[in-house]
C-alpha positions in Angstrom: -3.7 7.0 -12.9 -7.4 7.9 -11.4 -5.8 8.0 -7.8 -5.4 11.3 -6.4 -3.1 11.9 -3.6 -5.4 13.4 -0.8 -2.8 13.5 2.1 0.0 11.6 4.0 1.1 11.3 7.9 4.0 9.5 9.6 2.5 6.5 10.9 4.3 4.1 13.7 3.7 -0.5 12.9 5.4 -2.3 14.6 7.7 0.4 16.9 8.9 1.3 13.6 8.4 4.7 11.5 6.4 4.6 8.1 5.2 6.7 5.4 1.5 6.5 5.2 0.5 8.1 2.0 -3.5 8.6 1.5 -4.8 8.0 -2.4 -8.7 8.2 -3.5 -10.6 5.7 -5.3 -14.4 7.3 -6.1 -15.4 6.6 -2.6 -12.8 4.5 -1.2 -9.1 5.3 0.1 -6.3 3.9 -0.7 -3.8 3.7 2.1 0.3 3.1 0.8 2.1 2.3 3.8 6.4 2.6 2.7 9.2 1.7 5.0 13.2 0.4 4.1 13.2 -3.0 4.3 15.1 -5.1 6.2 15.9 -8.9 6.9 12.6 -9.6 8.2 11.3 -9.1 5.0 8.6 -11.0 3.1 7.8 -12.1 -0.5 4.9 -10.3 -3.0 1.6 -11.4 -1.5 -2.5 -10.2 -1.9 -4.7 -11.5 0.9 -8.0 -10.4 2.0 -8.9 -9.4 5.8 -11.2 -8.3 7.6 -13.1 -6.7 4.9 -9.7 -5.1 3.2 -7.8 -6.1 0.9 -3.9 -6.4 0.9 -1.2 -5.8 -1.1 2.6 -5.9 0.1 5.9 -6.2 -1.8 9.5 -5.2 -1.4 11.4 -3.4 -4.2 14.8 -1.3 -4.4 15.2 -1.9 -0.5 11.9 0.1 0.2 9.0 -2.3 1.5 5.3 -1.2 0.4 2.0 -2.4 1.8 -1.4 -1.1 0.2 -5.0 -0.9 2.1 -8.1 -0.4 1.1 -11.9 -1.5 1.3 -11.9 -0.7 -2.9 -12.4 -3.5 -5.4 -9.7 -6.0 -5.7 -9.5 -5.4 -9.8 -9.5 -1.5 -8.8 -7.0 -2.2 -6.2 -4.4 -4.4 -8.6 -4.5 -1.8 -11.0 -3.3 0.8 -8.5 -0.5 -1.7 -7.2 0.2 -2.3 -11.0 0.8 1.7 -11.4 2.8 1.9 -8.6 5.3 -0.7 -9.7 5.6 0.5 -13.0 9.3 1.4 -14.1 
C-alpha cells in the first residue's frame, strides 16, 4: 500500500471515543480517525480545510474520517486502499 502504520491512540471528538490510527506518507501523516456510526451519520464526502484535506465515509456500521496535509491524489489513493473489499 506505501502507508506504513507508525502508531495509534484513543482519541475523544465530540465527547465520544475514537480510534485514531497514525499512517506515513514520505513526509506527511496520515491520520484515520474510526468510530460505530450512528444516526447522526453523514454521506461519502472530500473537502478541503484549513490546509488539510478530508475524507469521511460510513461502511459496515463503522464511520471513518482521514486527515492529512499529503497530496489529494496521494490521499484518494490511500482512502481507495482502505475501502477495498
Amino acid at each position: 500500500m506505501g502507508f506504513p502504520l507508525v502508531g495509534g491512540r484513543l482519541e475523544y471528538l465530540s465527547g465520544r471515543p475514537v480510534a485514531a490510527l497514525v499512517y506515513q506518507y514520505q513526509k506527511h501523516t496520515i491520520n484515520l480517525f474510526i468510530w460505530p456510526a450512528g444516526a447522526d451519520t453523514t454521506a461519502a464526502a472530500s473537502r478541503f480545510v484549513r490546509g488539510f484535506h478530508v475524507d469521511q465515509w460510513v461502511r459496515d456500521g463503522m464511520t471513518f474520517w482521514v486527515v492529512s496535509d499529503a497530496n489529494e491524489a496521494e490521499l484518494t489513493r490511500f482512502v481507495r486502499a482502505l475501502q477495498a473489499p
